[in-house]
DSSP file (Angstrom, degrees, kcal/mol; ACC not computed):
  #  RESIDUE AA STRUCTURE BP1 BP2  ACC     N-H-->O    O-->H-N    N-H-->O    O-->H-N    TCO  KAPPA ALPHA  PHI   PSI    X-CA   Y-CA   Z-CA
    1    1 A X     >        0   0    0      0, 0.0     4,-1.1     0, 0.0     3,-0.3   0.000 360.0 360.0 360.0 -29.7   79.7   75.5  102.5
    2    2 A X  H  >  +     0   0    0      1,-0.2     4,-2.1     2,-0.2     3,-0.2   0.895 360.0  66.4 -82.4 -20.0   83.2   76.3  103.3
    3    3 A X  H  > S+     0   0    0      1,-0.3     4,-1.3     2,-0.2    -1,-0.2   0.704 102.2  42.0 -31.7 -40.4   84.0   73.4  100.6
    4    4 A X  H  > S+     0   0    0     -3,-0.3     4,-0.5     2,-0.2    -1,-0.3   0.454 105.0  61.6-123.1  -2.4   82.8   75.1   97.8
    5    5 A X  H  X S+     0   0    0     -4,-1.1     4,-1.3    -3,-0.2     5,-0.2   0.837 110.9  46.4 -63.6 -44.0   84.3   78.6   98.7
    6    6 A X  H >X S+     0   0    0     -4,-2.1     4,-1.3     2,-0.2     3,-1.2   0.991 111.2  49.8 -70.7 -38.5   87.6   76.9   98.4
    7    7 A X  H 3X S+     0   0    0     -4,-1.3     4,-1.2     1,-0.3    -1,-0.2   0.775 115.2  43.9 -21.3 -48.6   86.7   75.3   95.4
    8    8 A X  H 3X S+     0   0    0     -4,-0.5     4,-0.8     2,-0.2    -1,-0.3   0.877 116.4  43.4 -72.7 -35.2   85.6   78.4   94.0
    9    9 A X  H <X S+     0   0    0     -4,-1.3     4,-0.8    -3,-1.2    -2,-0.2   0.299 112.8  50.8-158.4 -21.3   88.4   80.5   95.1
   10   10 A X  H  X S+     0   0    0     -4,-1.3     4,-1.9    -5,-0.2    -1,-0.3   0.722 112.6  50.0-117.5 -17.5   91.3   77.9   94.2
   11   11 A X  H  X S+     0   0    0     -4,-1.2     4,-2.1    -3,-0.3    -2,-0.3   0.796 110.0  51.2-101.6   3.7   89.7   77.5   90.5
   12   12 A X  H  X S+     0   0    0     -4,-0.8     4,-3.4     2,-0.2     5,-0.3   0.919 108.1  50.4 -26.7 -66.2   89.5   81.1   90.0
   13   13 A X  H  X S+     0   0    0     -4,-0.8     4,-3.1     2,-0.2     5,-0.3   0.986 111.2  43.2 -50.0 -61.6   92.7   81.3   90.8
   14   14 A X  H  X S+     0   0    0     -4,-1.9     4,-2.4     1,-0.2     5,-0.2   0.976 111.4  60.9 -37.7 -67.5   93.8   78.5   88.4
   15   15 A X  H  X S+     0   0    0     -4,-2.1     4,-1.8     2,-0.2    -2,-0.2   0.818 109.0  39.7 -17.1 -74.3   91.4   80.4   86.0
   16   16 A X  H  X S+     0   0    0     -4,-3.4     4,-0.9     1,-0.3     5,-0.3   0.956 117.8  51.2 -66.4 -56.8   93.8   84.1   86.3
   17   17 A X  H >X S+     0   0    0     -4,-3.1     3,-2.7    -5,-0.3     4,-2.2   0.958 106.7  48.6 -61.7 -59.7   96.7   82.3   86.2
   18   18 A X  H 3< S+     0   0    0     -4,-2.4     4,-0.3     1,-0.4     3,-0.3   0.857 115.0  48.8  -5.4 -78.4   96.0   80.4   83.2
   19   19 A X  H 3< S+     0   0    0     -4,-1.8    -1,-0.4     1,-0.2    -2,-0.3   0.041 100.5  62.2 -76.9  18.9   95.0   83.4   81.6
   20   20 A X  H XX S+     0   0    0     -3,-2.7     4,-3.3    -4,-0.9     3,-0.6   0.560 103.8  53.4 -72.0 -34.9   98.1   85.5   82.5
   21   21 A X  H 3X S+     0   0    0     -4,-2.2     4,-0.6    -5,-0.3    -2,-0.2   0.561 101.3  50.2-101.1   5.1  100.1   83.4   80.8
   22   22 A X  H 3> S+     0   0    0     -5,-0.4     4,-0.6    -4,-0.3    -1,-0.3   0.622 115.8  49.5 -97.4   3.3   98.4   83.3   77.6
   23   23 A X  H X> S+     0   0    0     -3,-0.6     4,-3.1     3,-0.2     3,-2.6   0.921 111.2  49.6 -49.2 -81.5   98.6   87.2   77.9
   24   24 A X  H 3X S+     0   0    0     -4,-3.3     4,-2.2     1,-0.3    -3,-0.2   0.681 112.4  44.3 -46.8 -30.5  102.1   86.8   78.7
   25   25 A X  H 3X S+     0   0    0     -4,-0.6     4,-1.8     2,-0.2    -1,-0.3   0.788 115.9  51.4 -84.8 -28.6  102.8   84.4   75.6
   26   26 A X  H <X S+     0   0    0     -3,-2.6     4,-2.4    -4,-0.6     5,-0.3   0.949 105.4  52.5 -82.5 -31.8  100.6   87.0   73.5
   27   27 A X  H >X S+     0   0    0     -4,-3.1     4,-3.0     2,-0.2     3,-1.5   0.990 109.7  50.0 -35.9 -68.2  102.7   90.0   74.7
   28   28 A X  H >X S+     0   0    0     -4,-2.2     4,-0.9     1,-0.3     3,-0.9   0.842 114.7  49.5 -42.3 -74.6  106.3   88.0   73.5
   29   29 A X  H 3X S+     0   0    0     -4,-1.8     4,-1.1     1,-0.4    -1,-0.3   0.656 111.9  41.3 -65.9 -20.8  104.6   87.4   70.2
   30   30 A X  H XX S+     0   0    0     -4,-2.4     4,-2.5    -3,-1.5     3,-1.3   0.935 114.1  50.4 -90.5 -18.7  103.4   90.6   69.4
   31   31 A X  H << S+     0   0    0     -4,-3.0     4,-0.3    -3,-0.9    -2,-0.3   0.519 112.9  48.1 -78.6   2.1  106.4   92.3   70.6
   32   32 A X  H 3X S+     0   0    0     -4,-0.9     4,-0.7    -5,-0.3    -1,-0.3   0.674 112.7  50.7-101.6 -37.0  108.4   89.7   68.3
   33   33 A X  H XX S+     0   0    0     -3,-1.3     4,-1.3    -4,-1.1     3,-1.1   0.881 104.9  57.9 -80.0 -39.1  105.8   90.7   65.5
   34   34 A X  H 3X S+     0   0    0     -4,-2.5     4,-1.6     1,-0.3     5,-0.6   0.949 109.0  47.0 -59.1 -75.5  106.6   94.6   66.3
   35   35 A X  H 3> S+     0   0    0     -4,-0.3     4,-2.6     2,-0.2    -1,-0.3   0.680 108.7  48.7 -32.3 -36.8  110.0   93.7   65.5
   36   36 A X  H XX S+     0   0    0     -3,-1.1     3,-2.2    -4,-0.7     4,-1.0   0.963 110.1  58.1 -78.3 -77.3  109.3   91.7   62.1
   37   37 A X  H 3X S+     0   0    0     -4,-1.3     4,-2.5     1,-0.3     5,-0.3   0.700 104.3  48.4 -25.4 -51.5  107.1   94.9   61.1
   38   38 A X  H 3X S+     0   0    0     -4,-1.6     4,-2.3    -5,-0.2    -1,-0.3   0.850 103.6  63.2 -73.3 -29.1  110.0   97.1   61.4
   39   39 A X  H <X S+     0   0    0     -4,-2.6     4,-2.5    -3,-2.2    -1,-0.2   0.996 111.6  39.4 -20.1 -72.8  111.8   94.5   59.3
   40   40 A X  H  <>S+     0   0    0     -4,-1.0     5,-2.7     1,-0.3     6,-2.0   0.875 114.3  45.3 -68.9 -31.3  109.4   95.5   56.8
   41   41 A X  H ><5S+     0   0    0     -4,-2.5     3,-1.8    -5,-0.3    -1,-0.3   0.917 107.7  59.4 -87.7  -8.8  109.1   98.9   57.1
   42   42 A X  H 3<5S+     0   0    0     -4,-2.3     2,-0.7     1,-0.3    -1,-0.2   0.982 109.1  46.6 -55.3 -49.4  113.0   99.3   57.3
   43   43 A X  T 3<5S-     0   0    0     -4,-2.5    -1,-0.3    -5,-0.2    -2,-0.1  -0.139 119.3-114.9 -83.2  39.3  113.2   97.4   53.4
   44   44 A X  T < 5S+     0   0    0     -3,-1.8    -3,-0.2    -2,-0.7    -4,-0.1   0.821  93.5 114.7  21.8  63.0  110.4   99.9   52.5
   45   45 A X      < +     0   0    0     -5,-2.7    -1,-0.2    -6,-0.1    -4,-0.2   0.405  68.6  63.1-122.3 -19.5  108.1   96.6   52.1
   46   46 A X  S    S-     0   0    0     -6,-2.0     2,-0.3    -7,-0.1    -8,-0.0  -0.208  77.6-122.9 -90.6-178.8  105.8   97.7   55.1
   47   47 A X        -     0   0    0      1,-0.1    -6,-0.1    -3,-0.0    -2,-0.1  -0.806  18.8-145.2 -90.5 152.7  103.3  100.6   56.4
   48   48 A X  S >> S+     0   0    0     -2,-0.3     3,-1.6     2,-0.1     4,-1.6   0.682  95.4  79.9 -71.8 -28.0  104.6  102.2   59.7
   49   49 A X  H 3> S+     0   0    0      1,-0.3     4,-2.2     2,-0.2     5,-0.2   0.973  86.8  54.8 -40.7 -68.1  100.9  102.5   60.6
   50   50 A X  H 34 S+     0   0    0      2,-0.2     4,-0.4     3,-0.2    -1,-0.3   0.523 107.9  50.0 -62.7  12.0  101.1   98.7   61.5
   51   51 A X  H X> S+     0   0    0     -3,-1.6     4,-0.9     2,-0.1     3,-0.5   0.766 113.1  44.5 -87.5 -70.6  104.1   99.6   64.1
   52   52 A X  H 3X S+     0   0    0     -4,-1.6     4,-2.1     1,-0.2     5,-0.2   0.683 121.5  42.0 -36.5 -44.9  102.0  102.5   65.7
   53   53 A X  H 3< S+     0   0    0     -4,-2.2    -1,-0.2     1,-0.3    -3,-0.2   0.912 116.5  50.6 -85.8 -53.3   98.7   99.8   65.7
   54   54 A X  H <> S+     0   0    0     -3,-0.5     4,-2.3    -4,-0.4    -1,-0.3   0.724 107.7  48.9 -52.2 -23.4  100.8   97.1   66.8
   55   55 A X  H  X S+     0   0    0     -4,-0.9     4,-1.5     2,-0.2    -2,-0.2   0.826 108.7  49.4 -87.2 -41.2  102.3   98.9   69.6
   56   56 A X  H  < S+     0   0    0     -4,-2.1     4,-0.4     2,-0.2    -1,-0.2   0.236 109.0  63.6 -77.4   6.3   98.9  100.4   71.3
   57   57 A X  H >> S+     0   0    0     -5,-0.2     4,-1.6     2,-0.1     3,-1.3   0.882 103.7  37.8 -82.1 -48.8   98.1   96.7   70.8
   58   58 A X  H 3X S+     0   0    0     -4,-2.3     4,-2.6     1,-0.2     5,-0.2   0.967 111.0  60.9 -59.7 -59.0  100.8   95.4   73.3
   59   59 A X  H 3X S+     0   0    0     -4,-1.5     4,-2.0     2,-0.2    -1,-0.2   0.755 113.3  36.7 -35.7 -33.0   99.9   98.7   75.5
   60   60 A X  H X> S+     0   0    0     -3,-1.3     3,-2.5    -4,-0.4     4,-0.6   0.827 121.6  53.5 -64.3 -75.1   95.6   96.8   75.7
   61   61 A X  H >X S+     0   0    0     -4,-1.6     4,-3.1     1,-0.3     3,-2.6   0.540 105.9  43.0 -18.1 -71.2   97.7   93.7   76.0
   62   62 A X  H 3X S+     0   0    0     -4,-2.6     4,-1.7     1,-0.4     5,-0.3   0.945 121.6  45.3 -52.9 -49.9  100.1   94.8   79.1
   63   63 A X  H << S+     0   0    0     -3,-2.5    -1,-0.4    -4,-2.0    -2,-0.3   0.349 101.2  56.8 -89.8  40.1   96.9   96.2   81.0
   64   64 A X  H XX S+     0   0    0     -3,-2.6     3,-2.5    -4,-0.6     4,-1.5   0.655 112.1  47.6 -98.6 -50.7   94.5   93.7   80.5
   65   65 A X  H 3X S+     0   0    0     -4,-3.1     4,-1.3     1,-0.3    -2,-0.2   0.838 110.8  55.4 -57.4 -16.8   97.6   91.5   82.3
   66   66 A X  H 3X S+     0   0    0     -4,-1.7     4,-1.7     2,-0.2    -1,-0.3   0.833 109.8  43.2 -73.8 -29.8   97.7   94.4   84.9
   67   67 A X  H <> S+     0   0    0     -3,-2.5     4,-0.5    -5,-0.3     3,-0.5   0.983 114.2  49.6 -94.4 -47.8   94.2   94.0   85.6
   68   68 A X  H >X S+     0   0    0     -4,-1.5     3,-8.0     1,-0.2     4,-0.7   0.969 114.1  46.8 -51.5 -91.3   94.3   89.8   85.7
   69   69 A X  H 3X S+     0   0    0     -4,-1.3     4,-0.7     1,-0.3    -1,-0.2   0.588 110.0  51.2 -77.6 -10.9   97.2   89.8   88.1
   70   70 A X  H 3X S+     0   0    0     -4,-1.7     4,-2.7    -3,-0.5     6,-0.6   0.599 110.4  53.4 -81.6   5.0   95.6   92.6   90.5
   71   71 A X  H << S+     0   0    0     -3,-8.0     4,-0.3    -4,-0.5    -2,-0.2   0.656 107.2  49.4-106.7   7.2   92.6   90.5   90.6
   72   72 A X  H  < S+     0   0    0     -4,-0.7    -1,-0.2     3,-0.1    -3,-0.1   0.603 115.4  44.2 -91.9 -19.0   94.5   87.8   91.5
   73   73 A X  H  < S+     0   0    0     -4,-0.7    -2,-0.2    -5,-0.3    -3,-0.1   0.937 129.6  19.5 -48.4 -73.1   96.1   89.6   94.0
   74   74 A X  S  < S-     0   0    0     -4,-2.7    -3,-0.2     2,-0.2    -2,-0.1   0.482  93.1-125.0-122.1   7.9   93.7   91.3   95.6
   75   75 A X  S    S+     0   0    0     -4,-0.3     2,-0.5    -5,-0.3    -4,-0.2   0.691  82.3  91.9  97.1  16.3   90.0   89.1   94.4
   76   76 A X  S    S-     0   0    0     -6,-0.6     2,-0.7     0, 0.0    -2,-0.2  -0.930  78.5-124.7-154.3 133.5   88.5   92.5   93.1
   77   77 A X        -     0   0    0     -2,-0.5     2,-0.1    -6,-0.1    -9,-0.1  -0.757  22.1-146.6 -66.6 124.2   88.4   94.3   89.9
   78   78 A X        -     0   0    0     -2,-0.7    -8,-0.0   -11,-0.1    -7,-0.0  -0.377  11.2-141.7 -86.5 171.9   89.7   97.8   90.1
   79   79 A X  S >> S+     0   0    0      2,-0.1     4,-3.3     3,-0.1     3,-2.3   0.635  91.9  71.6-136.0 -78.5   87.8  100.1   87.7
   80   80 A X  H 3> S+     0   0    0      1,-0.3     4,-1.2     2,-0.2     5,-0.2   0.604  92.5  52.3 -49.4 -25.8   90.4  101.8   86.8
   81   81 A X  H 34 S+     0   0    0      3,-0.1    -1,-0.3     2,-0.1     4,-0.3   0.364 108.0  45.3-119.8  41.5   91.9   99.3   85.0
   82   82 A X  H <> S+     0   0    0     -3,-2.3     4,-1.6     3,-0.1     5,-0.2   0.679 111.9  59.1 -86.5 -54.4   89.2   98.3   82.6
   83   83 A X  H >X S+     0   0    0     -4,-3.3     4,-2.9     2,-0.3     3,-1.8   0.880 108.4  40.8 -39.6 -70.0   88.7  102.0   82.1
   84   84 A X  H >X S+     0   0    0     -4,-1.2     3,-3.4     1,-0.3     4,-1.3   0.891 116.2  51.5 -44.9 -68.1   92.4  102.6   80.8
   85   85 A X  H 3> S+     0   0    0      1,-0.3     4,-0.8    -4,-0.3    -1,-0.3   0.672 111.5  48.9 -49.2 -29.5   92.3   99.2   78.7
   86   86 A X  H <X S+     0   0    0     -3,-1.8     4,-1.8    -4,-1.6     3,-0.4   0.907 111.4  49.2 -49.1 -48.9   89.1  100.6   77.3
   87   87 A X  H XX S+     0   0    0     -3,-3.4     4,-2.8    -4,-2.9     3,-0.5   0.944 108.2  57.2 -59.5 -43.7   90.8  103.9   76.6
   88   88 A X  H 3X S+     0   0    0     -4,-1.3     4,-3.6     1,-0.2    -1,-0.3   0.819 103.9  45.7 -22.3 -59.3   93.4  102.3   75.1
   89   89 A X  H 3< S+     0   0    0     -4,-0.8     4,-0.4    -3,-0.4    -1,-0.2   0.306 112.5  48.6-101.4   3.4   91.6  100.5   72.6
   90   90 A X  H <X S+     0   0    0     -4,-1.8     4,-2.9    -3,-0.5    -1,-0.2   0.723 114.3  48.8-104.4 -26.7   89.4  103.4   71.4
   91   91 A X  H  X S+     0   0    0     -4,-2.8     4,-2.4    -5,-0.4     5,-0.4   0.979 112.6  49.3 -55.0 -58.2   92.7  105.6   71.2
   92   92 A X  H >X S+     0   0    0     -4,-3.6     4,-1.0    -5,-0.3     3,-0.6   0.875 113.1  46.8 -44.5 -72.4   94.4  102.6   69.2
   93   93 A X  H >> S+     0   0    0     -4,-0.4     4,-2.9     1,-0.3     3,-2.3   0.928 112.6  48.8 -57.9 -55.9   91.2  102.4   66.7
   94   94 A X  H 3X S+     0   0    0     -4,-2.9     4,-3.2     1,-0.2     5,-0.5   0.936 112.1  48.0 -47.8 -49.2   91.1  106.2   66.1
   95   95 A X  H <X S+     0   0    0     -4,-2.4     4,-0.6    -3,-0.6    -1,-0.2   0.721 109.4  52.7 -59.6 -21.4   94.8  106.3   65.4
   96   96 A X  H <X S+     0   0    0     -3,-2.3     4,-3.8    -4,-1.0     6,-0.3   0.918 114.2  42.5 -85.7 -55.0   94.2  103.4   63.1
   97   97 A X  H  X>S+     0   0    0     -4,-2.9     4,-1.5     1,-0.3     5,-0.8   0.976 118.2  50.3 -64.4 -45.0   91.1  105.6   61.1
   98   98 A X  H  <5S+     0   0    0     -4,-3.2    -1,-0.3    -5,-0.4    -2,-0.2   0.977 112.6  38.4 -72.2 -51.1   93.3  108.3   61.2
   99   99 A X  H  <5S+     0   0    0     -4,-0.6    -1,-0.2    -5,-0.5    -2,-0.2   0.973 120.4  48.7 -53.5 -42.9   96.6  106.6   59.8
  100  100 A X  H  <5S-     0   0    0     -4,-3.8    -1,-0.2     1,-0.1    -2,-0.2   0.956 101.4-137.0 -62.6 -46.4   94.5  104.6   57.1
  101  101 A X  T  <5S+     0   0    0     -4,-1.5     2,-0.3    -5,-0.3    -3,-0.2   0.485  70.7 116.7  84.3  37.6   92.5  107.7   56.0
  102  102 A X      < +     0   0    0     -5,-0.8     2,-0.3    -6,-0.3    -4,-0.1  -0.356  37.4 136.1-139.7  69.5   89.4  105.7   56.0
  103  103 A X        -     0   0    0     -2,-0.3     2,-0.3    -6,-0.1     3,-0.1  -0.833  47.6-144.2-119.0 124.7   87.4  107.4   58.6
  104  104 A X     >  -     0   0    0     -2,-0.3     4,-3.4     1,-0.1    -2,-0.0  -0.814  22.5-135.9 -82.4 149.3   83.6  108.5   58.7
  105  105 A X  H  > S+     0   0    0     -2,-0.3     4,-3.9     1,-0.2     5,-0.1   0.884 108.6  53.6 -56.7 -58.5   83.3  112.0   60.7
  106  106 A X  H  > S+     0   0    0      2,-0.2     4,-2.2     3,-0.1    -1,-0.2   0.783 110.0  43.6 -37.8 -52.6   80.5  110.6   62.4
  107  107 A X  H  > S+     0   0    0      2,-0.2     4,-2.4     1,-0.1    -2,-0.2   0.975 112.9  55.5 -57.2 -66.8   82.4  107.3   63.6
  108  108 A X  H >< S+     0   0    0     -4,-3.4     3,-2.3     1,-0.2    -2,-0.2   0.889 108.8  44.6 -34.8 -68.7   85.2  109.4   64.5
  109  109 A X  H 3X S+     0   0    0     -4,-3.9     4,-3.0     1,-0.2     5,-0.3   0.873 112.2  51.0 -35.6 -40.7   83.0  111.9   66.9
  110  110 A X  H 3X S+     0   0    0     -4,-2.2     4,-1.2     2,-0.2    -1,-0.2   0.838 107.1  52.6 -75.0 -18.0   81.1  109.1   68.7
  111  111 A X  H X< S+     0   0    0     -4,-2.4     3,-1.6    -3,-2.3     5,-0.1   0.394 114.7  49.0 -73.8-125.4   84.7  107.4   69.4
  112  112 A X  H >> S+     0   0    0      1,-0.3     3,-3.4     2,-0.2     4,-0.8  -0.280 110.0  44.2  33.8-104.9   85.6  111.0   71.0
  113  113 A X  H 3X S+     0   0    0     -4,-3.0     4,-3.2     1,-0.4    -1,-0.3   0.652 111.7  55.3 -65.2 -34.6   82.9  111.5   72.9
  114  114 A X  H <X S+     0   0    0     -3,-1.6     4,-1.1    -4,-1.2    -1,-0.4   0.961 118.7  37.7 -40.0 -55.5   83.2  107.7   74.2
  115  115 A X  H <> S+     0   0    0     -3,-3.4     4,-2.1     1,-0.2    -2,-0.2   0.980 108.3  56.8 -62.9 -59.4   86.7  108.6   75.1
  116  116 A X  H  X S+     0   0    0     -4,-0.8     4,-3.7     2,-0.2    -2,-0.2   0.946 114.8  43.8 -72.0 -56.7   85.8  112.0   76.3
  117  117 A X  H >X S+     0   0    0     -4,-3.2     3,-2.2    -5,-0.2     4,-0.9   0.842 112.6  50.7 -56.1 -93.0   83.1  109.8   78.9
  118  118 A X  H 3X S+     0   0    0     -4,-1.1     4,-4.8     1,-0.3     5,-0.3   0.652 109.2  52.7 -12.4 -58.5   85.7  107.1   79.8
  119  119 A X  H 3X S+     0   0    0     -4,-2.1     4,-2.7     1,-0.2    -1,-0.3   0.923 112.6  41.6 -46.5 -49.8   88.4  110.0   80.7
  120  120 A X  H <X S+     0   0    0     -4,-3.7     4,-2.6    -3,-2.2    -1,-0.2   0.902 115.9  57.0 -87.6 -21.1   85.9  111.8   83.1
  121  121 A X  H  X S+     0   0    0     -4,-0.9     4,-2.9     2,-0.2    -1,-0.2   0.869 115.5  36.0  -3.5 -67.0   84.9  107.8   84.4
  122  122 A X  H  X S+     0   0    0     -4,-4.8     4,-0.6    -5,-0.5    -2,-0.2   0.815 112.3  55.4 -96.8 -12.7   88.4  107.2   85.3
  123  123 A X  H  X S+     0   0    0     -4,-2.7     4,-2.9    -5,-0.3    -2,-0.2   0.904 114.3  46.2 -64.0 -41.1   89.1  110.7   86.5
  124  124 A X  H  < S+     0   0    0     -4,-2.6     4,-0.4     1,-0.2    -3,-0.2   0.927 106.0  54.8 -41.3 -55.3   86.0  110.1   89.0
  125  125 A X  H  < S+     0   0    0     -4,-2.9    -1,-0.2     1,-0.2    -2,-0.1   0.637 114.8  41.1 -71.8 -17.1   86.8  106.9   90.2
  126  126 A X  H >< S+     0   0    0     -4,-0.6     3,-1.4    -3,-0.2    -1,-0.2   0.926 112.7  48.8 -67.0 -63.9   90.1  108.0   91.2
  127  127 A X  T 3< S+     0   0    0     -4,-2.9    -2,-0.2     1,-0.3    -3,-0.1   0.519 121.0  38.0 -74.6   6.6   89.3  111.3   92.7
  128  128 A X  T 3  S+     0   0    0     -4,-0.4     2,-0.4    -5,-0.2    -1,-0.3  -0.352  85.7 176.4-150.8  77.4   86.3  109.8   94.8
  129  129 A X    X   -     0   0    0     -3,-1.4     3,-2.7     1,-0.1     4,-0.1  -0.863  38.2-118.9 -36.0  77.4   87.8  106.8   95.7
  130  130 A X  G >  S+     0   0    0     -2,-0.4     3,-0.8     1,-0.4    -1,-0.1   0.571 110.9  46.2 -74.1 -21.2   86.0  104.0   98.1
  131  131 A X  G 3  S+     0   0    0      1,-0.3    -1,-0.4     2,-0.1    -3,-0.0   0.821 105.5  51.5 -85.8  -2.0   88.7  104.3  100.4
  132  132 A X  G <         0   0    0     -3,-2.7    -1,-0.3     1,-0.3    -2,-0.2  -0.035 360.0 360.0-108.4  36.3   89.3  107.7  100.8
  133  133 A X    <         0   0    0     -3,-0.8    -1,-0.3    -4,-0.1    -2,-0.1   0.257 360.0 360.0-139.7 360.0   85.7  108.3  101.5
């Protein structure tokens, strides 16, 4: 039995690491893409939209690696950082309907109130906390 906990536990590990560093490689490349995009919009060939869209991308990007390398740390998902990378990536999509103009009212609200739930989610899980309790 104790065989196959390390077994488990040492390809996990491989597993996170693995996947930090294709996170890490996708960070460099978009942040290398940010840069070409301001290429473009500098020679008025681009939108700015795709800087803004690109830029809350690297922001999922950086915590999903936050969340990977505490769970390699410390073997447990915190909460709190799925939440944010969720928040992230409904903030990113609204900003994108918003920039494009090509937004239904409806779509918009239900991201809102999604968000508006996630917020009081990750305000909970903070402010009643399993250790402080």
């Amino acid at each position: 039995m104790i065989l196959h906990d390390k077994i488990y536990k040492k390809t996990i590990h491989i597993v996170t690491v693995l996947v930090l560093y294709i996170l890490l490689l996708a960070i460099i490349i978009a942040m290398v893409n940010i840069f070409e995009t301001i290429g473009y919009v500098l020679l008025q060939t681009g939108d700015f939209s795709q800087v803004v869209y690109r830029i809350l991308t690297i922001f999922v990007l950086i915590d999903l690696f936050k969340a990977f390398a505490d769970y390699d740390v410390h073997e447990r998902i915190r909460l709190t950082y799925v939440t944010d990378a969720t928040i992230l990536i409904i903030m990113r999509e609204i900003t994108v309907m918003v920039y494009s103009q090509d937004f239904k009212f409806d779509i918009l609200v239900v991201l809102s109130a999604l968000l508006l739930v996630l917020s009081l989610m990750r305000f909970i899980s903070i402010k009643y906390h399993p250790n402080d309790i």
